[in-house]
N, CA and C of each residue as an Amber inpcrd file, in Angstrom:
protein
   516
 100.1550000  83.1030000 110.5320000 100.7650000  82.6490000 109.2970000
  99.7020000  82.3600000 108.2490000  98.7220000  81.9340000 108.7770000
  97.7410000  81.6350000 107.6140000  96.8930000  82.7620000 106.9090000
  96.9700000  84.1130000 107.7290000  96.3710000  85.1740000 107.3750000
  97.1790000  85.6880000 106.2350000  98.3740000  85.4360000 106.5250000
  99.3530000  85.6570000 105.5990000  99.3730000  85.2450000 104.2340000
  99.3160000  84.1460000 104.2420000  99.1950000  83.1720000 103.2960000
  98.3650000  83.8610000 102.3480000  96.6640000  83.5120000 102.8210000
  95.4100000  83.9710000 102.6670000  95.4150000  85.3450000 101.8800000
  96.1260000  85.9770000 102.3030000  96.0930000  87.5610000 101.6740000
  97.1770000  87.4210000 100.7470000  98.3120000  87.3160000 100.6730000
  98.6560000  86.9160000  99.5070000  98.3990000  86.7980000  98.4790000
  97.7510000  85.4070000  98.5600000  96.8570000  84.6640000  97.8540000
  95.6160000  85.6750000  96.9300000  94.8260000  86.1120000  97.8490000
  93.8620000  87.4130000  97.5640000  94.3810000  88.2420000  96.3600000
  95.8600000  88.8210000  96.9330000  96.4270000  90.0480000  96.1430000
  96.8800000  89.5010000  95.1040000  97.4220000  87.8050000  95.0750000
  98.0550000  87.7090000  93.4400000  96.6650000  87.3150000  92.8620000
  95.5500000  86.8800000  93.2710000  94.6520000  86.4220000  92.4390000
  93.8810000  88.0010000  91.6940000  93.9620000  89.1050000  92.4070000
  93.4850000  90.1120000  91.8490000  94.4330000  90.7520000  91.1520000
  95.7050000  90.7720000  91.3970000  96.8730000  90.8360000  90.5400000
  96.1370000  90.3830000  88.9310000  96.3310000  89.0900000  88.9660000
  96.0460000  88.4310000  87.7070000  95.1050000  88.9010000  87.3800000
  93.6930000  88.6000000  88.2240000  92.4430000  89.0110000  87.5880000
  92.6240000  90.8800000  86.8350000  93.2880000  91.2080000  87.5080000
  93.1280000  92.8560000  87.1090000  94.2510000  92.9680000  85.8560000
  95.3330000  92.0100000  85.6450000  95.9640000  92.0560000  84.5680000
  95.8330000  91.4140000  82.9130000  94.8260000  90.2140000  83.4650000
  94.6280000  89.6560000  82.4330000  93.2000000  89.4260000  82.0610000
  92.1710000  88.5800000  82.9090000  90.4850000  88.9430000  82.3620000
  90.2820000  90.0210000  82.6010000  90.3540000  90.9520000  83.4620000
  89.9950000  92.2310000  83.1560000  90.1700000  93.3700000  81.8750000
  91.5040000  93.0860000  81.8820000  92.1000000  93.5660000  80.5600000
  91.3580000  92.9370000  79.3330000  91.1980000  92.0070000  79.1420000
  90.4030000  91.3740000  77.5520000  88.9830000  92.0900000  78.1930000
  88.2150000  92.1370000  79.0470000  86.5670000  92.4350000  79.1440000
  86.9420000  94.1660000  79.6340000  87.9000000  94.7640000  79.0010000
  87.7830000  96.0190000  79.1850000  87.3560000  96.9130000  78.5810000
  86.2240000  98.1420000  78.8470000  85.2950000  98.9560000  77.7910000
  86.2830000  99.8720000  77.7710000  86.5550000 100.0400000  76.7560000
  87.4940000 101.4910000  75.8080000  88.7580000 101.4320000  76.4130000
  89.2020000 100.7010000  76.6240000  90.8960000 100.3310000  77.3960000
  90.4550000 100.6040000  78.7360000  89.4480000 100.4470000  79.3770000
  88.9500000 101.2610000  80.8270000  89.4050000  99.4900000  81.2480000
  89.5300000  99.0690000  82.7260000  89.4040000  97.8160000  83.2970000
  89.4220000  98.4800000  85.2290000  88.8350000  97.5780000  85.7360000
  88.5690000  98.0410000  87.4150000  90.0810000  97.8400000  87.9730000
  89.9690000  98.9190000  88.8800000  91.3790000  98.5930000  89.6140000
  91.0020000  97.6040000  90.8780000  91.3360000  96.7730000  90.7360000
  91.0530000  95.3040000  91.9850000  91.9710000  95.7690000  93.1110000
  93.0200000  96.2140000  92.9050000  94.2140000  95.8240000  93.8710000
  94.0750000  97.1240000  94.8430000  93.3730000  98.5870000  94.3150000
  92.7020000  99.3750000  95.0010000  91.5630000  99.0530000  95.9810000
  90.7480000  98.1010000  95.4850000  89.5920000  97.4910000  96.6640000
  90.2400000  96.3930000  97.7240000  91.3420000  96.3550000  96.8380000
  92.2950000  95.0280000  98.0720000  92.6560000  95.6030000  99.0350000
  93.2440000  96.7410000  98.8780000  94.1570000  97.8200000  99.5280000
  93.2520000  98.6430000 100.6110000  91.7750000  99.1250000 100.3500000
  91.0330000  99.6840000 100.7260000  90.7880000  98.7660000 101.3670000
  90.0150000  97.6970000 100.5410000  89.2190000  96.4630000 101.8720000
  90.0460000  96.3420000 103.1010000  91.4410000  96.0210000 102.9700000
  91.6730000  95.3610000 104.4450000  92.4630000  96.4150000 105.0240000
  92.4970000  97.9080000 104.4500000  93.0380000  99.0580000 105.2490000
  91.5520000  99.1710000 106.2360000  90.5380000  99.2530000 105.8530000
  89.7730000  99.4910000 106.8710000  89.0040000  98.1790000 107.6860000
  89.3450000  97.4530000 107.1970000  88.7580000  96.1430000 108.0720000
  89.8780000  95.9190000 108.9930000  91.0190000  96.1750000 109.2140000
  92.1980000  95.6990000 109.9830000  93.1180000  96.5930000 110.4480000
  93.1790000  98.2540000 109.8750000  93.7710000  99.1180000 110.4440000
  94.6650000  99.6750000 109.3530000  95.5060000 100.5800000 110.2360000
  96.5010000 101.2390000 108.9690000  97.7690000 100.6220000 109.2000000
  98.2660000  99.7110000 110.1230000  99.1540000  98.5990000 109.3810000
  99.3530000  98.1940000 108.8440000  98.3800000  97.1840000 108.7810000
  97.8900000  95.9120000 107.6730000  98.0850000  96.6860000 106.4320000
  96.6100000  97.6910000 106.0540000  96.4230000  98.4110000 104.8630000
  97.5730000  98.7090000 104.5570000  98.7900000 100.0280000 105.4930000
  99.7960000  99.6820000 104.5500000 100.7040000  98.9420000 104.0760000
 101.2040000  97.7810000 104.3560000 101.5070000  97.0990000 103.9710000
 101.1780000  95.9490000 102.9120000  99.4630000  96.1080000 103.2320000
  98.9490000  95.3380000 102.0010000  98.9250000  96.0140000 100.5940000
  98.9500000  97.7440000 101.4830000  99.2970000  98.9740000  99.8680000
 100.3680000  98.7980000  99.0590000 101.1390000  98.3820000  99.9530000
 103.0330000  98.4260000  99.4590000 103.2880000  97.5530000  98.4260000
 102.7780000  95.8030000  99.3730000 102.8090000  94.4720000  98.3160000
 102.2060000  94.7540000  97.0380000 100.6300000  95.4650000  96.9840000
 100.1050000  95.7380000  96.1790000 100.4350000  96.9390000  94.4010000
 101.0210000  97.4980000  95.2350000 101.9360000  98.7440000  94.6010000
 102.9710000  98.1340000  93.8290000 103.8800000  96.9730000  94.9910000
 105.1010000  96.8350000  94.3520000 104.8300000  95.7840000  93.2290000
 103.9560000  94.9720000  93.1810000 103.4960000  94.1590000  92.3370000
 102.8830000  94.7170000  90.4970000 102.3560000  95.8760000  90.7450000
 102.3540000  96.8420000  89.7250000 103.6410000  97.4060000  89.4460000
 104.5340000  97.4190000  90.6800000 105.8600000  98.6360000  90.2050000
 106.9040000  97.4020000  88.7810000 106.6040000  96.5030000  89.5650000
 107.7190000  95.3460000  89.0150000 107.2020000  94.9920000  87.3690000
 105.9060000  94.7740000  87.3610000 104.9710000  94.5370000  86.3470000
 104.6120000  95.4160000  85.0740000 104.1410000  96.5930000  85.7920000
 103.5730000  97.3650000  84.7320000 104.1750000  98.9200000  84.8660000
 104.7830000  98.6370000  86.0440000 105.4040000 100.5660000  86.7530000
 106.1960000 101.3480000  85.7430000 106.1800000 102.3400000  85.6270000
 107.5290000 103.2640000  84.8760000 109.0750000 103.4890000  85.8350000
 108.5530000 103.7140000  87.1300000 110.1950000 103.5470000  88.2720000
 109.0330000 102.5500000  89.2010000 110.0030000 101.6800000  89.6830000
 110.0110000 101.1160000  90.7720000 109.8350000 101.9370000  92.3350000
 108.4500000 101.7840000  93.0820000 108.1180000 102.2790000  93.8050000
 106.9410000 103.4320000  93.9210000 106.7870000 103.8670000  92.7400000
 105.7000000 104.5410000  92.4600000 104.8800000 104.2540000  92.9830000
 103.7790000 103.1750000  92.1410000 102.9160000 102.6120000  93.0410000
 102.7390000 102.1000000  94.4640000 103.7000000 101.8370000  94.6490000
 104.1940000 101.4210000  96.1470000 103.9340000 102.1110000  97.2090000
 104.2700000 103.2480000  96.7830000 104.2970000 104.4460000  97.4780000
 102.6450000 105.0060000  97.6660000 102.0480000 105.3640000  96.7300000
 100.6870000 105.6710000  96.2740000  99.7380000 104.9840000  96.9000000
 100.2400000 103.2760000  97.0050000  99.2420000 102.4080000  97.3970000
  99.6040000 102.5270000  98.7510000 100.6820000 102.3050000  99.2490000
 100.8830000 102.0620000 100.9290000 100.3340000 103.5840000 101.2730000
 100.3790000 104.6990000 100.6180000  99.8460000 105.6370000 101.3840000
  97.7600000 105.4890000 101.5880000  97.4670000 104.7310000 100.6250000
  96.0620000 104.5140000 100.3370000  95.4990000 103.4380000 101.4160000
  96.0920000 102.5980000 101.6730000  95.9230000 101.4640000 102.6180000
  95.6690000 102.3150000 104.1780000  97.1980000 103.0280000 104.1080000
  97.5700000 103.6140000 105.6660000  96.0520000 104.7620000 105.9220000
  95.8620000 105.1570000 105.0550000  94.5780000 106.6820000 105.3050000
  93.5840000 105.7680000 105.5290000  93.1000000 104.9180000 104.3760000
  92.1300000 103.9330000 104.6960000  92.2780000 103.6190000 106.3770000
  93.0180000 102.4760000 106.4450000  93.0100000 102.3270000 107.5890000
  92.6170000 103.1510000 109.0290000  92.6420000 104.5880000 108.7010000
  92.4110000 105.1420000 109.8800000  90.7450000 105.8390000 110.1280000
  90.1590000 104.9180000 109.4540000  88.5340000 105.4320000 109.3980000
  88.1870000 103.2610000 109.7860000  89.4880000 102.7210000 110.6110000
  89.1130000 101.5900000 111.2220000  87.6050000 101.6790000 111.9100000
  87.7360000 102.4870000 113.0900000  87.0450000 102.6080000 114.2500000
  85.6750000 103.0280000 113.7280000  85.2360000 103.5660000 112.0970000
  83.5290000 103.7350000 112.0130000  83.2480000 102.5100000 111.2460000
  84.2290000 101.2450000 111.1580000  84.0630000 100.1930000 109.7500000
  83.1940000  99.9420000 110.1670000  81.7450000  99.3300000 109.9240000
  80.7550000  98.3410000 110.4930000  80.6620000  97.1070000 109.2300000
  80.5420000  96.2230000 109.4160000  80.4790000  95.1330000 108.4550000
  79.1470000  94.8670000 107.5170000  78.4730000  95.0670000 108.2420000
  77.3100000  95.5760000 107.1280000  77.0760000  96.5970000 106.8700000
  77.4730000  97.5720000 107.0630000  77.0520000  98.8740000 106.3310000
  78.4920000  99.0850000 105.1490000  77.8980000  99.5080000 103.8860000
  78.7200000  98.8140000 102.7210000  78.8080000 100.6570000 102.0760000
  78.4400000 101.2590000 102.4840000  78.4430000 102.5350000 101.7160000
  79.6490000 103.3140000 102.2940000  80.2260000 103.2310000 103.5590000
  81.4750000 103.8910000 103.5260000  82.7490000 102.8550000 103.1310000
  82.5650000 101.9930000 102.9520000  83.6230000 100.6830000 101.6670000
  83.4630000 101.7130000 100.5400000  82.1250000 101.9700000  99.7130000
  81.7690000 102.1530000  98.7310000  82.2000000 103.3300000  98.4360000
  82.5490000 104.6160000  99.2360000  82.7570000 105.8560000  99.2950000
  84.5140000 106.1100000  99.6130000  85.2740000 105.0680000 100.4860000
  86.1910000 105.3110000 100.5090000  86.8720000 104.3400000  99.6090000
  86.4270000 103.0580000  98.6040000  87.1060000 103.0190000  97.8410000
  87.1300000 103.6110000  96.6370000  85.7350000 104.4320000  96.4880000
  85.8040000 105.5530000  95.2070000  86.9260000 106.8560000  95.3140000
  87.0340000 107.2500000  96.6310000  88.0300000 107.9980000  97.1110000
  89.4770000 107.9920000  96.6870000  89.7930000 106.4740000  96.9780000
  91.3870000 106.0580000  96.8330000  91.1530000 105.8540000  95.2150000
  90.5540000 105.5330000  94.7650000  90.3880000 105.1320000  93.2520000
  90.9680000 106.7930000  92.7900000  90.0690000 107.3180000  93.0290000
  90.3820000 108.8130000  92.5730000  91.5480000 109.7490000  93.0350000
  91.9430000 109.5170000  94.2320000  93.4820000 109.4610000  94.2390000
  94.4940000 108.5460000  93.8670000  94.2980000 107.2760000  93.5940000
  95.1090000 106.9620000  93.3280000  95.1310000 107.2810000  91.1950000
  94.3040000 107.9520000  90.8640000  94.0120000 107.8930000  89.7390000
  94.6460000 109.7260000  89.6150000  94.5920000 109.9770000  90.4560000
  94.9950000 111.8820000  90.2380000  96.4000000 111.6090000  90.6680000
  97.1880000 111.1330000  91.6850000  98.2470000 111.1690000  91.8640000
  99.1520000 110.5210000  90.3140000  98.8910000 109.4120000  89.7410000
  99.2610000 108.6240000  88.4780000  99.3270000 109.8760000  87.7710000
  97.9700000 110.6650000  87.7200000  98.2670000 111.8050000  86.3380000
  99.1330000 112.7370000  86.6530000  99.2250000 113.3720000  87.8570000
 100.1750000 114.2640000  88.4120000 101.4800000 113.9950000  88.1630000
 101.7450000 112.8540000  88.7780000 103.1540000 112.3600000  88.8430000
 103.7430000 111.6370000  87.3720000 102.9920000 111.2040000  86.3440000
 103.5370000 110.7560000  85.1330000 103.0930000 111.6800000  84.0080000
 101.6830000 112.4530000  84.0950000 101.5900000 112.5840000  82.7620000
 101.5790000 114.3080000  83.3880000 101.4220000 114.8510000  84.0050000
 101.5600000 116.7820000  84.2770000 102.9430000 116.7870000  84.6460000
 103.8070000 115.7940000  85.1300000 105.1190000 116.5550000  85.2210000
 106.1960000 116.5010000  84.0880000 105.6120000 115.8210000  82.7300000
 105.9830000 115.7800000  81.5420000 105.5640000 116.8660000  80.9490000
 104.8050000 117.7990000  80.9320000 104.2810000 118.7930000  80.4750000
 102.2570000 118.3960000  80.1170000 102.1100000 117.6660000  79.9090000
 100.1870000 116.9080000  79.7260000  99.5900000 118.0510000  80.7690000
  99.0080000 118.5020000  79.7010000  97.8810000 119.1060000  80.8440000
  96.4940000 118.9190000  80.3690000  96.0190000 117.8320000  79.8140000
  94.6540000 117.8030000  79.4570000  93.9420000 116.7580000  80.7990000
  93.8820000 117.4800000  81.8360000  93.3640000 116.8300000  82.9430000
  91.9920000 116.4590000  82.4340000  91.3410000 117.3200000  82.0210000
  89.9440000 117.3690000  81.8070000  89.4300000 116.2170000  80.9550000
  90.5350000 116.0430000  79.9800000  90.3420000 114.7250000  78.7480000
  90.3930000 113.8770000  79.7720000  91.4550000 113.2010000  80.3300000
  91.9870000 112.2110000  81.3290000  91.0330000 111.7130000  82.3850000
  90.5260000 112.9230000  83.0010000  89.3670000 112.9870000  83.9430000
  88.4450000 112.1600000  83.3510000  87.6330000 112.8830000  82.2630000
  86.3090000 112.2180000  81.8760000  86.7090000 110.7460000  80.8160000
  87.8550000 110.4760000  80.3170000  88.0750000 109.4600000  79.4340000
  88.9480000 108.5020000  80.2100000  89.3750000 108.5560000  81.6870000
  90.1970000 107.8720000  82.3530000  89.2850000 107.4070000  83.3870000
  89.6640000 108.6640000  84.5140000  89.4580000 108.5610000  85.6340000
  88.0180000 108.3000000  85.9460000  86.9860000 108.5610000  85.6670000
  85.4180000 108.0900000  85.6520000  85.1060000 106.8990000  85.2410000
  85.2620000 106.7260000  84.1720000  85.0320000 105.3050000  83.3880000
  85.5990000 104.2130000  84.7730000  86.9040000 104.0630000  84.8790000
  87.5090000 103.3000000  85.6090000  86.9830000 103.8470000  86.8610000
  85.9930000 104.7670000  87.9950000  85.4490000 105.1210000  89.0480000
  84.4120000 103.8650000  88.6210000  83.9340000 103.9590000  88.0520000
  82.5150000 103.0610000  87.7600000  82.4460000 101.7640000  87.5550000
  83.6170000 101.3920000  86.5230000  83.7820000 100.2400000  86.8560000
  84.5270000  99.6470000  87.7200000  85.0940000 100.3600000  88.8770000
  85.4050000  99.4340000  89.8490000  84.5110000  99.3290000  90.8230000
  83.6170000 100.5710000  91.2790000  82.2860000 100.4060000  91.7470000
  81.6200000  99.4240000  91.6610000  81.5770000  99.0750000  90.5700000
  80.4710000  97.8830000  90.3470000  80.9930000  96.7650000  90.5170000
  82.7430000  96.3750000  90.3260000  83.0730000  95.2720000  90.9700000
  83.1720000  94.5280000  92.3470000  83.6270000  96.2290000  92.6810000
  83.7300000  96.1400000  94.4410000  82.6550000  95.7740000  94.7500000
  81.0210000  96.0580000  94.7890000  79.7630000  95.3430000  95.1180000
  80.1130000  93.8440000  95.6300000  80.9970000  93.5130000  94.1560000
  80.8250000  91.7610000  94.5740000  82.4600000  91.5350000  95.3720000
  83.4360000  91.9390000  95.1550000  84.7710000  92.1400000  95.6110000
  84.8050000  91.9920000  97.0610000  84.2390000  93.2250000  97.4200000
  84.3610000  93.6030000  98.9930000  83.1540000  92.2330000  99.6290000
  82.7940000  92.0420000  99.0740000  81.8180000  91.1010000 100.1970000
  82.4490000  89.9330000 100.4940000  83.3370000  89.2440000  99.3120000
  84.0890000  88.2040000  99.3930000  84.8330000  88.4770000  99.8320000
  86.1530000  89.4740000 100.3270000  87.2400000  89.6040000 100.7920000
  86.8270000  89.9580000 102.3740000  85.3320000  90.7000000 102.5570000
  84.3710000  90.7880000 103.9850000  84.4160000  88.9140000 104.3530000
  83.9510000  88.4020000 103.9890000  83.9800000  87.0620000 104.3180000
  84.8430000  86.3930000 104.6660000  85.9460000  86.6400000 103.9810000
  87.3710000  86.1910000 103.8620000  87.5830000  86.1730000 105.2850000
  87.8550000  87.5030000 105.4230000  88.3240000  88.4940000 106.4510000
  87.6260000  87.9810000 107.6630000  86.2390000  87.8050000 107.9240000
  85.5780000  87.0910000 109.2420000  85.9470000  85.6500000 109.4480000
  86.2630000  84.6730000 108.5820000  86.9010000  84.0190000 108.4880000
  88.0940000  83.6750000 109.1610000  89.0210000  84.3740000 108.9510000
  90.2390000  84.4330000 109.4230000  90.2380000  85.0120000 111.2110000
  89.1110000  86.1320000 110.9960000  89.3020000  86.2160000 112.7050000
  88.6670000  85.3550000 113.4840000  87.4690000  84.9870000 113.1650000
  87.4660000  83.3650000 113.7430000  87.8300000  82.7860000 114.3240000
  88.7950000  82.1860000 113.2810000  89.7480000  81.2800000 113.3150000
  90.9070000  81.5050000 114.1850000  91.2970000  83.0030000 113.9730000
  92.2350000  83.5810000 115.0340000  91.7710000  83.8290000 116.4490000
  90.2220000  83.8790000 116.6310000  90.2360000  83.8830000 118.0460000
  89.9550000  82.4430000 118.7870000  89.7070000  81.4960000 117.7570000
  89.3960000  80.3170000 118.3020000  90.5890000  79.6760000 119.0210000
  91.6900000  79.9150000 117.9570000  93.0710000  79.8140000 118.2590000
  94.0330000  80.2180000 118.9870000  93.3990000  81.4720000 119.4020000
  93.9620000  82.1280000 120.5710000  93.1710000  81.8700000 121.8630000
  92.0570000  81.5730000 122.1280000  91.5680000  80.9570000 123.3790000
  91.9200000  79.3210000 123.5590000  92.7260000  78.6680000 122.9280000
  92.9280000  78.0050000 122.8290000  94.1080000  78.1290000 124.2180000
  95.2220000  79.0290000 124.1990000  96.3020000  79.1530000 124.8980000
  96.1930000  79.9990000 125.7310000  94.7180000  80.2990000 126.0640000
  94.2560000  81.2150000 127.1340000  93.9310000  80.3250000 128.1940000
């Protein structure tokens, strides 16, 4: 229950952070997607359960908020969590470059699926504008957040198992 809590907690605080200071300290309307490193972080620290489901909350919290249909994101993100999740078994906790590589990954899908699905099936086909005036800008700056992101939600995360195994030898 408290993991629960805890993550929650995590996802509305990056919720906010990604809706509102991010948004005012954003270069050229660009701002980091947080809720992508949320989604990523604990798809591969915890599996493709967790991840998707932490994709879904994450998704649906955009769908309700900022979405065009309900579920979009939802969908996008729980699929981002669930893939994440299944590169569990190479996570190592200090080694920070496949975090770094698979949340540039989901960034960029979750940033190609958005254009696909809202702005090319309207007729938009300036991928190339979108690409270099969207999708990069926002690659980079979430890069550079995740640095500090993922280490705190890494912490978080050891934290909680801890605590969960302390608690479970408890009734062993």
């Amino acid at each position: 229950m408290k993991r629960k809590i805890v993550v929650f907690l995590i996802i509305a605080i990056c919720f906010l952070l990604q809706s509102t200071l991010f948004q005012a300290l954003s270069f050229a309307s660009i701002s980091p997607n947080l809720l992508v490193v949320v989604t990523s972080s604990f798809g591969f620290m915890r599996g493709r359960k967790e991840g998707m489901w932490i994709g879904f909350f994450c998704g649906l919290l955009l769908d309700i908020f900022f979405g065009p249909v309900i579920g979009l994101y939802a969908l996008i993100y729980m699929y981002i969590g669930y893939l994440n999740g299944m590169s569990r078994k190479r996570f190592f906790p200090e080694e920070i470059r496949l975090p770094l590589i698979m949340i540039s990954v989901s960034d960029l899908a979750c940033n190609l699926l958005t254009y696909l699905l809202l702005f090319f099936m309207r007729g938009r086909f300036r991928i190339g504008y979108y690409f270099l005036h969207i999708m990069l800008p926002e690659l980079v700056y979430t890069i550079l957040i995740t640095v500090f992101l993922y280490y705190m939600i890494l912490r978080i995360n050891q934290k909680l198992e801890a605590t969960e195994k302390r608690s479970a030898s408890k009734f062993v």
